[in-house]
LUMZA-834704 format. One line per 3 residues: for each residue x, y, z of N, C-alpha, C. Coordinates in Angstrom, 1 decimal, decimal comma, padded with zeros to 4 digits. Layout:
X/Y/Z/X/Y/Z/X/Y/Z  ...;
//
This chain:
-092,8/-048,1/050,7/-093,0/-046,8/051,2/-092,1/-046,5/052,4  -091,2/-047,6/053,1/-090,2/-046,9/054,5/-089,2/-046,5/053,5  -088,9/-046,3/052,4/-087,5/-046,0/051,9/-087,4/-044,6/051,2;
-088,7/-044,0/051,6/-088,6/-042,3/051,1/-087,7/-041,5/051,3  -087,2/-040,8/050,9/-086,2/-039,6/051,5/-086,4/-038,4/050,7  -086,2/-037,3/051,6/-086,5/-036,1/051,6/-085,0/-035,4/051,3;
-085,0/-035,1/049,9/-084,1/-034,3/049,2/-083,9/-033,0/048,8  -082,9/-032,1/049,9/-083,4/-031,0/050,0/-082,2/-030,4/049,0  -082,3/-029,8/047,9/-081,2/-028,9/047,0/-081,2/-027,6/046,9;
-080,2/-026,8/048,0/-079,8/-025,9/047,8/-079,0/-025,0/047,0  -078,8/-025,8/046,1/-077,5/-025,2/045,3/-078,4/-024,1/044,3  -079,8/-024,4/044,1/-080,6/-023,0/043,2/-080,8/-021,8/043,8;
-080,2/-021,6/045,5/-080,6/-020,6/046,0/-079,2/-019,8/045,4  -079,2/-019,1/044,8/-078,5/-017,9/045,0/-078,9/-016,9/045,8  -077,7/-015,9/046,1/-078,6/-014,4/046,2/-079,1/-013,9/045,3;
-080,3/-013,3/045,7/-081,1/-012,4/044,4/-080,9/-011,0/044,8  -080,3/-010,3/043,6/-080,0/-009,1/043,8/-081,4/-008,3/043,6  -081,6/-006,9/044,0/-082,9/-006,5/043,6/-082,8/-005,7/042,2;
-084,0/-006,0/041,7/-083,7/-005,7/040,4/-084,8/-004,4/040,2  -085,6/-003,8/041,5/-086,6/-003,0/041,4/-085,9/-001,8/042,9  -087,2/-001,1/042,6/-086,8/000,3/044,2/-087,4/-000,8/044,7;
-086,9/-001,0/046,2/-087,3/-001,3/047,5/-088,3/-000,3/048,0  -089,6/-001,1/049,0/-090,5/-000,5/049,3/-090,2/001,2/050,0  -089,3/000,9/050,8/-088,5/002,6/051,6/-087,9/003,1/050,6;
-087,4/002,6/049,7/-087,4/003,9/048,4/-088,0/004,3/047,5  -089,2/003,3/047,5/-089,7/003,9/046,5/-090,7/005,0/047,3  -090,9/004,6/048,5/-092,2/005,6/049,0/-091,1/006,6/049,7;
-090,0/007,2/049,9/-089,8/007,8/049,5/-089,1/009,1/048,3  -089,2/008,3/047,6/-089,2/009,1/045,8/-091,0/009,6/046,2  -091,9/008,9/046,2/-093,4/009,2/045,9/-093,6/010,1/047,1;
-093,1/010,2/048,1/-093,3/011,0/049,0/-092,8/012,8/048,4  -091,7/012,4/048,0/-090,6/013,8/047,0/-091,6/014,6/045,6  -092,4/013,3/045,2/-093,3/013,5/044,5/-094,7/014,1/044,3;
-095,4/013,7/045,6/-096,5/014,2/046,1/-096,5/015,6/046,6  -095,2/016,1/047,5/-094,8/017,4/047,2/-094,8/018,4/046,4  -093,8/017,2/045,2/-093,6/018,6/043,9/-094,8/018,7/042,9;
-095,6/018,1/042,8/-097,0/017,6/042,3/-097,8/019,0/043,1  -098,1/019,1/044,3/-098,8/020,0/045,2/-098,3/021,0/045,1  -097,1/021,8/044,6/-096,1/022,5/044,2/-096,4/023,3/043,0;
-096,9/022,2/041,8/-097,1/022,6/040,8/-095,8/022,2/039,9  -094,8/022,2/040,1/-093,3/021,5/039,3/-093,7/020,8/038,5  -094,1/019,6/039,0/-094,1/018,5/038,4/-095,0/017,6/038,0;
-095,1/017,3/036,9/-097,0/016,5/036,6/-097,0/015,3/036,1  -096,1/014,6/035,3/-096,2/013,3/035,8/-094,6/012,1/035,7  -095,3/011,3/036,1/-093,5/010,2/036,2/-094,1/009,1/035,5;
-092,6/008,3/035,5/-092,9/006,8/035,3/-091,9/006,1/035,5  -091,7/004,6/035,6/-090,6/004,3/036,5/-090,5/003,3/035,1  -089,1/003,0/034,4/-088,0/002,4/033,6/-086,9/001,7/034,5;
-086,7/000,5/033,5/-085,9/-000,7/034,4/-084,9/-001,3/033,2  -084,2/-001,4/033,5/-082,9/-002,4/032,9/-081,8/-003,1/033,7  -080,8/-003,6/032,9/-079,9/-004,3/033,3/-079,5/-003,8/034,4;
-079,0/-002,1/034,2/-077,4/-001,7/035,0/-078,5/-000,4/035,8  -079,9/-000,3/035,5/-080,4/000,9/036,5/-081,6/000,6/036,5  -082,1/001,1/037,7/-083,5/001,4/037,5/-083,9/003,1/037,8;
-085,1/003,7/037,1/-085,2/004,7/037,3/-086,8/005,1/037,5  -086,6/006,5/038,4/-088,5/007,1/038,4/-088,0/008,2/037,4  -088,8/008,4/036,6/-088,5/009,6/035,8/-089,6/010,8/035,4;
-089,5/012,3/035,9/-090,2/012,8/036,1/-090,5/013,7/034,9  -092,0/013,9/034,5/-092,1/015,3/033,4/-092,1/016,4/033,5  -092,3/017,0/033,1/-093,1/018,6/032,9/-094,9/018,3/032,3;
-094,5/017,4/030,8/-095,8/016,9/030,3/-095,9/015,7/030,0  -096,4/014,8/029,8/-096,8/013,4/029,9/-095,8/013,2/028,1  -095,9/014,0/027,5/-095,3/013,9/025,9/-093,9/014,3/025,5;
-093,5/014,3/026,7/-092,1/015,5/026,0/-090,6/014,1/026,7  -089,5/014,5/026,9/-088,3/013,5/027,6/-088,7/013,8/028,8  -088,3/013,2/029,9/-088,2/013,4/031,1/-087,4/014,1/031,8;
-087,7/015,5/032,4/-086,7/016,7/032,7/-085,8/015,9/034,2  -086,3/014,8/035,0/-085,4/014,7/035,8/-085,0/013,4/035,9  -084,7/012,4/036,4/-084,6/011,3/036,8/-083,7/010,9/037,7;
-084,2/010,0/038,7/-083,7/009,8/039,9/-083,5/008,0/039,8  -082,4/007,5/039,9/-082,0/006,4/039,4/-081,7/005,9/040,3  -081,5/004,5/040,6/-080,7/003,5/041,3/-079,7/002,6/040,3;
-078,7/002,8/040,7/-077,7/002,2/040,0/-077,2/000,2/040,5  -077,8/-000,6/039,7/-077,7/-002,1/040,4/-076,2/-002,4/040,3  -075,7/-001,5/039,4/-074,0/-002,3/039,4/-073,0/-001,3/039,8;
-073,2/-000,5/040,5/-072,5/001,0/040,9/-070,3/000,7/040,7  -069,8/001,3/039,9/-068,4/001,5/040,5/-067,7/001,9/041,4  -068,9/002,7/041,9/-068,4/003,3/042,9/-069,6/003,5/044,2;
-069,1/003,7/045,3/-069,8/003,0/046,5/-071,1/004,4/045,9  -070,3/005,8/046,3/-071,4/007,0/046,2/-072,4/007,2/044,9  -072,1/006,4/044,0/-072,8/006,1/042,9/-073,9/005,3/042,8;
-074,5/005,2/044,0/-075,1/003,7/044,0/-077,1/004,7/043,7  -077,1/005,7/044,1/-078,6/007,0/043,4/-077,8/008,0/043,0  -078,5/008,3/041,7/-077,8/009,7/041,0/-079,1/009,7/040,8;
-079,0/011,8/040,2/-080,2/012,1/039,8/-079,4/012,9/038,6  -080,1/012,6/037,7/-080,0/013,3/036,4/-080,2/014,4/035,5  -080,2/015,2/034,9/-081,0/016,0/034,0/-081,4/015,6/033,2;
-081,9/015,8/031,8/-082,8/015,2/030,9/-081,9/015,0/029,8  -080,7/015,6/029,8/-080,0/015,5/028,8/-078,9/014,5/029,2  -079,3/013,7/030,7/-078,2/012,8/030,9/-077,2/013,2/032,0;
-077,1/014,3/032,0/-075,7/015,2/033,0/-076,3/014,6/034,8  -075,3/014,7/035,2/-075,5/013,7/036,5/-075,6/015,5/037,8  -076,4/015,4/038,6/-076,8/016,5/039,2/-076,3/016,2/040,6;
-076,7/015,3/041,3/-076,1/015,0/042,5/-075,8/013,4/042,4  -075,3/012,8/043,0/-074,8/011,4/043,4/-074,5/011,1/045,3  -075,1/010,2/045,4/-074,6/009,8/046,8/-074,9/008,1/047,1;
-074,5/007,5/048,1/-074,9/006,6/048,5/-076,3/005,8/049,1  -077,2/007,2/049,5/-078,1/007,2/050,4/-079,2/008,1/050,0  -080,3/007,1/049,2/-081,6/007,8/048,9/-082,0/009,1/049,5;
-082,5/009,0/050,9/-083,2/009,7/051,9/-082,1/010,9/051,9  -080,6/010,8/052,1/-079,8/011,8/052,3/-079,6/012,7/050,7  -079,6/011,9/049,6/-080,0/012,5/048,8/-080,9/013,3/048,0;
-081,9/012,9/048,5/-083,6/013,7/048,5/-083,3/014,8/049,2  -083,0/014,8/050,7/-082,9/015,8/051,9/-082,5/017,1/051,7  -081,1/016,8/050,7/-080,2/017,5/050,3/-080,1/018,4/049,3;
-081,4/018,1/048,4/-081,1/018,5/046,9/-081,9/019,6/046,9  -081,5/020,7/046,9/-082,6/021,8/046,8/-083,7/022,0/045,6  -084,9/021,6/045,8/-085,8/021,1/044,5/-086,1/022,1/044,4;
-086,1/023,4/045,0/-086,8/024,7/044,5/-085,4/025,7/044,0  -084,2/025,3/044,3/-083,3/025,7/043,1/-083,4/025,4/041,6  -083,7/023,8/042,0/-083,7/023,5/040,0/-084,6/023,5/039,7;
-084,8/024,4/038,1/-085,6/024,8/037,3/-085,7/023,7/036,4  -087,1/023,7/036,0/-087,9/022,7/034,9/-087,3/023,3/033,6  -086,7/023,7/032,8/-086,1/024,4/032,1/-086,7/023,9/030,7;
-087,6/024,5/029,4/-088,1/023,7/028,4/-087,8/023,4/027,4;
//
């Protein structure tokens, strides 16, 4: 028993990249949400994950595509690319680097839920 040794292997740590919204983004997306909900806009979401994005994606009705989507991009080409918001048909609406400045920015009583 004097000949134990404590073997410590670091070579499994990598970095882990995040593969989900961080807690400050996602409460504020739900924060953006609780608004447009009280508003009347918008009735329900759901949040979708893959390889290269993750996204909250917003309805009109619980049955139909999702008229908006607010994405995080995990493998961005470009630095400003890193949250886009979408239309439903895919078309990219704003882009920036910065959740919160992106939210702030986007006039949500300009865009129409369009059917």
């Amino acid at each position: 028993m004097k000949k134990i040794r404590l073997i410590i292997n670091n070579n499994f740590k990598k970095k882990e990249r995040e593969r989900f919204f961080i807690k400050k983004e996602l409460q504020c997306i739900l924060n953006l949400y609780a608004k447009m909900v009280s508003n009347g806009s918008w009735k329900d979401y759901s949040l979708s994950t893959g390889i290269r994005e993750v996204s909250f994606d917003v309805y009109q009705r619980s049955s139909e595509k999702p008229v908006l989507r607010i994405t995080k991009n995990l493998k961005p080409k470009y630095y400003n690319e890193k949250y886009v918001i979408k239309d439903k048909d895919g078309k990219i609406i704003k882009k920036s680097e910065d959740l919160n400045y992106l939210i702030d920015r986007t006039g949500w009583s300009k865009l129409k839920l369009v059917k």
